[in-house]
C-alpha positions as CSV (number, residue, x, y, z in Angstrom):
1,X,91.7,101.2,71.5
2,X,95.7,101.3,72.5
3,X,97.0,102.6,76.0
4,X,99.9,104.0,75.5
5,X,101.5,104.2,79.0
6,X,104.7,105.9,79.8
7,X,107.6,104.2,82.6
8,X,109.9,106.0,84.2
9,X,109.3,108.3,86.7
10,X,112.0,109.9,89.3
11,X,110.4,108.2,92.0
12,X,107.9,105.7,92.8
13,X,108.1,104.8,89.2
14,X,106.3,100.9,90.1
15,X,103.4,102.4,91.7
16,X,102.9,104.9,89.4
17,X,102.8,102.9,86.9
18,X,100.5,100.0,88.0
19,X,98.2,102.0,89.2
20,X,98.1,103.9,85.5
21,X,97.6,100.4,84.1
22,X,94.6,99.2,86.4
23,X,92.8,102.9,86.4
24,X,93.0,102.9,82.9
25,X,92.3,99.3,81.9
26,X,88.9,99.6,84.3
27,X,87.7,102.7,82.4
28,X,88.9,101.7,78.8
29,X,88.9,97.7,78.9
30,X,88.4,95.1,78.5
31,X,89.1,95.6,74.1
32,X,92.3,97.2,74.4
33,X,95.8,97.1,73.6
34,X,98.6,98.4,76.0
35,X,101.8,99.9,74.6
36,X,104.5,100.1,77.9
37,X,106.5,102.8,76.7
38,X,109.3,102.7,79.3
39,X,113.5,104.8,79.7
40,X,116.5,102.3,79.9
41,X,117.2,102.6,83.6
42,X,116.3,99.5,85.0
43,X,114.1,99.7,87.5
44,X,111.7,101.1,84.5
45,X,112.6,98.0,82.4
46,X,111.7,95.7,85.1
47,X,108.5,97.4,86.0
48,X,107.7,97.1,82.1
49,X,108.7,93.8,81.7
50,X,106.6,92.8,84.5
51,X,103.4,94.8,83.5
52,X,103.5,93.4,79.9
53,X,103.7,89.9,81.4
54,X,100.7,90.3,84.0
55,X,98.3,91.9,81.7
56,X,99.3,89.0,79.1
57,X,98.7,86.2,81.5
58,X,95.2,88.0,82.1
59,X,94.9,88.0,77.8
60,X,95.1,91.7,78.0
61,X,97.3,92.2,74.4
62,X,100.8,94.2,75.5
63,X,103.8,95.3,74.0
64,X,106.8,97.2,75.6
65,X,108.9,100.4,73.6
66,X,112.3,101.3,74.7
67,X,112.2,105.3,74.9
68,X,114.9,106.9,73.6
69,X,113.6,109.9,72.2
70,X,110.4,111.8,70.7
71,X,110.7,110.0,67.7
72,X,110.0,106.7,69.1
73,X,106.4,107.6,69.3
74,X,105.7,109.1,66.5
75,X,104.6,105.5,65.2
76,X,102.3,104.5,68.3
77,X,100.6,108.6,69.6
78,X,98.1,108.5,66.8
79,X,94.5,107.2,65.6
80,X,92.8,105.6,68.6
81,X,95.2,105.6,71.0
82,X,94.9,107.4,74.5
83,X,98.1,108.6,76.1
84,X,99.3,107.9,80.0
85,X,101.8,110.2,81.1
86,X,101.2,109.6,84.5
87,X,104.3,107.9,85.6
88,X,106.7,108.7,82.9
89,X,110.1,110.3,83.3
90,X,109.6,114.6,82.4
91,X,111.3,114.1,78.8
92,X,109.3,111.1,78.4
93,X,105.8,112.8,79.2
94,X,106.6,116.1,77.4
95,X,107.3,114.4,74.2
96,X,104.1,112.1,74.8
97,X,101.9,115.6,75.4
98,X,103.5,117.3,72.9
99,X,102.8,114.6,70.4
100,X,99.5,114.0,71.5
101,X,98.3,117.5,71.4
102,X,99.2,117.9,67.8
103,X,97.7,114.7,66.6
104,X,94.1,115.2,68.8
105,X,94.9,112.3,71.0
106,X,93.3,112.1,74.1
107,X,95.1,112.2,77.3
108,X,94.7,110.3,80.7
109,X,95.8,111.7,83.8
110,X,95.9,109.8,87.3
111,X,96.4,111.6,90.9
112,X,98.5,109.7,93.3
113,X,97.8,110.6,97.1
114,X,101.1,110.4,99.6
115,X,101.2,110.3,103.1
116,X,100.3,107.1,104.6
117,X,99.8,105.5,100.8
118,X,103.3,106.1,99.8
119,X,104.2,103.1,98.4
120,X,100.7,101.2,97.5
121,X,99.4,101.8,94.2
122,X,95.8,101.2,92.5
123,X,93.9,98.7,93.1
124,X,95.1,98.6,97.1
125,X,94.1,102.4,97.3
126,X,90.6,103.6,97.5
127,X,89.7,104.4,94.1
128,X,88.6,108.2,94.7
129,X,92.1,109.2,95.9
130,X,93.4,108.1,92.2
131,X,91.0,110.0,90.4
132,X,91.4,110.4,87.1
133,X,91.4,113.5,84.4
134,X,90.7,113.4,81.0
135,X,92.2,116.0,78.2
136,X,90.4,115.6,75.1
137,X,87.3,112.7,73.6
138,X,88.0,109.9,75.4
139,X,84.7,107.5,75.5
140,X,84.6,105.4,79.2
141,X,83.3,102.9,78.9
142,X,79.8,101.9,80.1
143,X,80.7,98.9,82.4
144,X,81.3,99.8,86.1
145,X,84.9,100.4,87.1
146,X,84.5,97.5,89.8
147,X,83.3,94.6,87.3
148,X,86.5,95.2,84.9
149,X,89.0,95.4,88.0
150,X,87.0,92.1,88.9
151,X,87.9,90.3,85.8
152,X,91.4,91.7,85.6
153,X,92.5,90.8,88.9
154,X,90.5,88.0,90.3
155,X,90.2,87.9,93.5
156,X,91.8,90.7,96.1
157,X,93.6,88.2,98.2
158,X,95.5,86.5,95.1
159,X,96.1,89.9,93.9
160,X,98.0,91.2,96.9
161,X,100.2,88.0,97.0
162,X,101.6,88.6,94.0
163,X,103.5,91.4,95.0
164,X,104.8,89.7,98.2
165,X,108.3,88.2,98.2
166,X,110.6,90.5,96.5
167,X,108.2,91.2,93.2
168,X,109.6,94.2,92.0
169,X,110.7,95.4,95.1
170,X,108.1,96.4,96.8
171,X,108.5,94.8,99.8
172,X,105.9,97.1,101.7
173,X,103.5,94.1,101.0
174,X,105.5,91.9,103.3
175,X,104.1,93.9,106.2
176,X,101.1,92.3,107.4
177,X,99.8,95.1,108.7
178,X,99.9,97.2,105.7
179,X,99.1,93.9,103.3
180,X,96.2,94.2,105.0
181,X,95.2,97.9,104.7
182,X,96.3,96.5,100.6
183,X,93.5,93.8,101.2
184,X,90.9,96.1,102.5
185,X,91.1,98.9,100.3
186,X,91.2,96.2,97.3
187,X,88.0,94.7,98.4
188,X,86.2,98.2,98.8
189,X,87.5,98.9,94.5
190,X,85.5,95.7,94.0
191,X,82.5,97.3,95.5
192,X,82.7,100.9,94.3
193,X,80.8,101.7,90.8
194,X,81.8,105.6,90.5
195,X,84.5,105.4,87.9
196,X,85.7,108.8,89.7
197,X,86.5,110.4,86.5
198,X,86.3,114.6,86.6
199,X,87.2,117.7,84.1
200,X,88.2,119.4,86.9
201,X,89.5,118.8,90.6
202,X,85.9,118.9,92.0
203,X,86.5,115.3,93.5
204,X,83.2,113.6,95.1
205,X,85.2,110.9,97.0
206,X,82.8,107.7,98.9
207,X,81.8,107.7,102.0
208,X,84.0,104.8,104.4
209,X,82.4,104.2,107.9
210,X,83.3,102.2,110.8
211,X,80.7,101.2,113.6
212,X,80.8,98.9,116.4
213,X,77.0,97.5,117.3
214,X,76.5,94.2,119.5
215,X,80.1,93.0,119.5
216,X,80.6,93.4,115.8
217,X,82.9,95.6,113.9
218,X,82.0,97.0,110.2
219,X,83.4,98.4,107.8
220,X,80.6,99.9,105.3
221,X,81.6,102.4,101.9
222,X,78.8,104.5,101.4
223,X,76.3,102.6,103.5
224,X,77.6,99.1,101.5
225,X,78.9,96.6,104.1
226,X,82.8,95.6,103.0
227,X,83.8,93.0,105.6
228,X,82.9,92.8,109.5
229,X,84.9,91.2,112.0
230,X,82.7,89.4,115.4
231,X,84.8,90.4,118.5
232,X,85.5,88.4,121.5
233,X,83.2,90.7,123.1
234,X,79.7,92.0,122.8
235,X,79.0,95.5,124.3
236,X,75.3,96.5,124.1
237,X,76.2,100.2,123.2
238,X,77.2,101.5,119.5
239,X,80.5,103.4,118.4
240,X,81.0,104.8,115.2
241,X,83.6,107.1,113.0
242,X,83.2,108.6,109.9
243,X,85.6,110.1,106.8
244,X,82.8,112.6,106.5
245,X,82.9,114.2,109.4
246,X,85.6,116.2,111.7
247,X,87.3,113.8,114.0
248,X,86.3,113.8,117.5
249,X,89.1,112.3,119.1
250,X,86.9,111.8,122.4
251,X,84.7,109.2,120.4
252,X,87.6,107.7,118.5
253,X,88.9,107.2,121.8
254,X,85.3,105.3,123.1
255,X,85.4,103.3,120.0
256,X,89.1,102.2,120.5
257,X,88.1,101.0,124.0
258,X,84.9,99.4,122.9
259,X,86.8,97.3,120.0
260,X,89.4,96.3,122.7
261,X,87.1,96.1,125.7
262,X,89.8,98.1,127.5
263,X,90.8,101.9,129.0
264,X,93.9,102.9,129.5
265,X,95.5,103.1,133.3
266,X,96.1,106.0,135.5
267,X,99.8,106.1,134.9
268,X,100.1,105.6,131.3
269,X,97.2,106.5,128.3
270,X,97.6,103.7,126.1
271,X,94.4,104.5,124.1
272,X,95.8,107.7,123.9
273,X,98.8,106.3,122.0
274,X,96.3,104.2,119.9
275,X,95.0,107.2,118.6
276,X,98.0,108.4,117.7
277,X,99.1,104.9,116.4
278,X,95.8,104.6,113.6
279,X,96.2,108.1,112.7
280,X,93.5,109.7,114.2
281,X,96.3,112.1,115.0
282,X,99.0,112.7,112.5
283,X,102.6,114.6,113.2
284,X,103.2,117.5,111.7
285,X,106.5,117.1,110.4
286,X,108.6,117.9,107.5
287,X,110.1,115.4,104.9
288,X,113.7,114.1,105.8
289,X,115.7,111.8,106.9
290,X,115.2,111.0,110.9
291,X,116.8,108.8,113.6
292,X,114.2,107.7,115.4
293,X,113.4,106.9,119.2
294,X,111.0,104.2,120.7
295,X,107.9,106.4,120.9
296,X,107.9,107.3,117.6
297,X,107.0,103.9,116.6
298,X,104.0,104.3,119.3
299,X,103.0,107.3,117.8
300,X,102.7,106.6,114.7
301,X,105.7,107.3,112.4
302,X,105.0,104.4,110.0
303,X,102.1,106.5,108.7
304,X,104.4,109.5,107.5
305,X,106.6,109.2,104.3
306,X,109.4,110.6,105.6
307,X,113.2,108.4,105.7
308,X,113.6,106.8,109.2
309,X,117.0,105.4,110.7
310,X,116.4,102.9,113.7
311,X,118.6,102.7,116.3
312,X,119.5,99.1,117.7
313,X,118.0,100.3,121.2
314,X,114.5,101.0,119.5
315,X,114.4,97.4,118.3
316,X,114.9,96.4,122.1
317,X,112.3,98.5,123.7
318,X,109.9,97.2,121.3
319,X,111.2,93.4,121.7
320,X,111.3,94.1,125.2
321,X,107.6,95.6,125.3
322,X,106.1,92.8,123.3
323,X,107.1,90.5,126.3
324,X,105.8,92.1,129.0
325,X,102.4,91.3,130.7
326,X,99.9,94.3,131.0
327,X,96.5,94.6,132.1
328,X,94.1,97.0,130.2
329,X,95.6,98.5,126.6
330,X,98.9,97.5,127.1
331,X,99.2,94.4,125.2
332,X,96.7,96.0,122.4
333,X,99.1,98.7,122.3
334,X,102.5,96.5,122.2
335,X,101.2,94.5,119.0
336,X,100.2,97.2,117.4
337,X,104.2,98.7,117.7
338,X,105.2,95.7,116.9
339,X,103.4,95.2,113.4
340,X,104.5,99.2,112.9
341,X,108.1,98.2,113.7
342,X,107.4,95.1,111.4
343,X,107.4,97.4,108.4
344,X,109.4,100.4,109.2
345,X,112.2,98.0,109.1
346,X,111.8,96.8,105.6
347,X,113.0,100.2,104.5
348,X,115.0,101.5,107.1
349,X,118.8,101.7,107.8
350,X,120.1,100.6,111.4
351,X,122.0,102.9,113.7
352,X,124.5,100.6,116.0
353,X,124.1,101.3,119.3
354,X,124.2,99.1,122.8
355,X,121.5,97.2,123.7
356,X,119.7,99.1,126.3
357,X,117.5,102.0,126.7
358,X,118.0,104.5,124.1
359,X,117.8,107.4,126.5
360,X,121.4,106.3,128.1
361,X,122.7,104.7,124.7
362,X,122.3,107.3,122.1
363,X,124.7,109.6,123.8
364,X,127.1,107.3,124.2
365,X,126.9,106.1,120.3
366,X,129.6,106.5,117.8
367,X,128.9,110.4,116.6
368,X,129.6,109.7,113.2
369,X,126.9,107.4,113.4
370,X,124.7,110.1,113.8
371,X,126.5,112.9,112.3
372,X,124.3,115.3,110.4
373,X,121.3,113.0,111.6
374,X,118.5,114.3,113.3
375,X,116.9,112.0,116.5
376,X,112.8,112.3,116.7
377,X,111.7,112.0,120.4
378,X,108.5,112.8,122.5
379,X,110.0,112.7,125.5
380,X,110.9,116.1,127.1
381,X,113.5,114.6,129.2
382,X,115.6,112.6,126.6
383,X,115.5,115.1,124.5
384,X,117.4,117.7,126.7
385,X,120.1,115.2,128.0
386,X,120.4,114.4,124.1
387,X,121.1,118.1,123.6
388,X,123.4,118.8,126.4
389,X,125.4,115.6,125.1
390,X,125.6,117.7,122.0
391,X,122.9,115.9,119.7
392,X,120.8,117.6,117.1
393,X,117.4,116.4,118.6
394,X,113.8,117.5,118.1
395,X,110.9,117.4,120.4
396,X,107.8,116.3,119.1
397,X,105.0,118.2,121.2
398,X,101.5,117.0,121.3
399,X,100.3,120.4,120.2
400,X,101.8,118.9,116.2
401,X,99.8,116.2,116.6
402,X,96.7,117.3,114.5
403,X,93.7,115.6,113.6
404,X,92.9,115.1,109.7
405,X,90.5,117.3,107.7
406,X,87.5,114.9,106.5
407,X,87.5,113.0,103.4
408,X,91.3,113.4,103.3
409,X,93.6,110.4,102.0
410,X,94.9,110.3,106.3
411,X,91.8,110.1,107.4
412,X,90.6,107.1,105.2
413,X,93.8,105.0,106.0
414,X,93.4,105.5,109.8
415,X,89.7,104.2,109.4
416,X,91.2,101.3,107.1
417,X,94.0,100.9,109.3
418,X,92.0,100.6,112.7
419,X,90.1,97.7,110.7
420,X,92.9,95.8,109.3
421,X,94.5,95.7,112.8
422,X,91.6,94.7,114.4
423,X,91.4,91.7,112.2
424,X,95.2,90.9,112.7
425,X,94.6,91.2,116.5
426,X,91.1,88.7,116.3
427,X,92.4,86.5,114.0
428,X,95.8,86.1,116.2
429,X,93.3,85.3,119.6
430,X,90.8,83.4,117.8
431,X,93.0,81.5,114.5
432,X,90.4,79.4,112.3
């Protein structure tokens, strides 16, 4: 059988395209040969050239073909052959249906979620949120999903490395926090059977738990234990949330406690910021370009796929809050914006400012700095002296913080993401 995967989408074309290549090598493979169709711009060349080159060092058989037009695949759409258009560029993928529709070939189709996955791509996101369609006779094969992915990629941790450094550009994997989410959500692929193929889009996603019994935390898919962490601590009582069920921010609240053996203070909720912070609570806000202020980063702004700007005075707050000694949450909560700051900052732009608080600085900054820019805050009282000092500034209310439907792609990262944190924090108090 030949894949015959198309390279060049308008955006995210690496991720879409890996995760096209290990969704359909785990359903097709392992007796196949992969044709990288891919456009000239070179960000497609490069993610060609390095697919061909990691499915050959694996002794997966794989060619690359420079797309120029329809004709070029007249030779390649045909006989046993299964076409990806997943991640091509639009001329690429209607001349690959076209083509495909007229000669009987099959097609493949893979979903890519967004939110807080923007950027990973398959295997480091839970299988059932790239689910795949099929358009025509295409015969899966009979081996589970999670034993090909095995063989392809070894082991998760390997995996994950590869892409750290400047592989390809996707320097989101030099985030430890969100290398870890990659990590964890690896390791669940490896023990996940459903292939999570359907006709239609009536998706039966897995079920991802985390419980807290006897001072340890673990993660379980579909009752199937993934990894546990033992915690400095051992409370007697049991906490647990679910991607089944409707969040109950009240007992994500006792379960954040419980892991952390804290509560917040009188004066300041840091659990309540936690919450937040996972994304037990996500902002409603729309896609755009933002300048952001410090409690954005507390709230949770690295889990949205929007364009953030960060003001030199955010970078000292955080500094500043990472070096301060706090009873209760505090310190929980300061790590936690730190890693989030960690990998904001590996895409973001920096807006000059002083280096002091940003409620004083940002009026005083350079307005063409900030000119047509708009500044993200939750405080109330910022954000009117911003206003009356002529900035465009939005308020951020709790009431668009809302809490994720169950079984959503938010809701399964906050329950990963509460996890891989975790495990940063225990493995930073107690290093083997």
């Amino acid at each position: 059988m030949r894949l015959i995967i198309g390279v060049g989408a308008p955006s995210y074309t690496t991720e879409s395209a890996l995760s096209a290549v290990f969704r359909a090598y785990e359903l097709l493979g392992p007796d196949v040969e992969v044709t990288i169709v891919h456009s000239g711009f070179r960000r497609a060349e490069r993610t060609a050239e390095f697919i061909e080159k990691l499915l050959n060092e694996r002794g997966v058989r794989s060619v690359r073909l420079l797309f120029r037009g329809c004709e070029d695949l007249n030779g390649v759409i045909n006989g046993d052959a299964v076409v990806i258009p997943s991640s091509a560029s639009v001329r690429m993928a209607i001349c690959m249906t076209r083509l495909a529709t007229q000669k009987g070939v099959p097609i493949m189709h893979i979903m890519f979620p967004f939110g807080p996955w923007t950027n990973l791509f398959y295997p480091l996101v839970p299988r059932w949120l790239q689910w795949v369609q099929l358009f025509g006779n295409v015969k899966v094969n009979n081996k589970p999903p999670n034993e090909a992915l095995k063989t392809l990629i070894e082991n998760c941790d390997k995996f994950v490395d590869t892409f750290r450094g400047d592989a390809l550009n996707i320097n989101i994997l030099n985030s430890n926090l969100k290398r870890e989410v990659a990590r964890i959500s690896c390791l669940i692929n490896t023990l996940v059977s459903t292939p999570h193929v359907y006709a239609d889009g009536n998706v039966k996603p897995n079920s991802l738990r985390l419980e807290l019994s006897k001072g340890e935390l673990r993660l379980l898919i579909d009752d199937t234990l993934v990894e546990s962490i033992r915690l400095r601590t051992n409370p007697t009582y049991s906490r647990d949330v679910s991607s089944d069920e409707t969040v109950d921010v009240d007992r994500v609240r006792k379960l954040i406690e419980a892991i952390f053996n804290c509560a917040s203070d009188r004066d300041y909720d840091d659990v309540d910021q936690l919450i937040d912070f996972f994304g037990f609570r996500v902002m409603d806000l729309e896609d755009g370009d933002y300048v952001i202020d410090t409690n954005m980063v507390y709230h949770g702004i690295h889990n949205l796929p929007v364009k953030v700007e960060i003001p030199y005075c955010v970078q000292v707050e955080v500094l500043h809050a990472a070096t301060q000694k706090k009873r209760d949450c505090g310190p929980v909560l300061a790590k936690a914006v730190e890693l989030a700051f960690e990998q904001l900052r590996l895409n973001a732009a920096y807006v000059p400012t002083a280096p002091y608080e940003c409620d004083v600085v940002l009026p005083t900054t350079d307005r063409v700095a900030l000119s047509g820019k708009k500044l993200l805050t939750m405080d109330r009282r910022a954000h009117e002296l911003w206003q009356r000092y002529g900035l465009n500034s939005e308020l951020i209310t709790k009431d668009r913080l809302k809490v994720p439907e169950p079984k959503s792609p938010e809701l399964y990262h906050a329950i990963i993401q509460l996890y891989a944190f975790t495990k940063i924090l225990n493995q930073q108090i107690n290093p083997a």
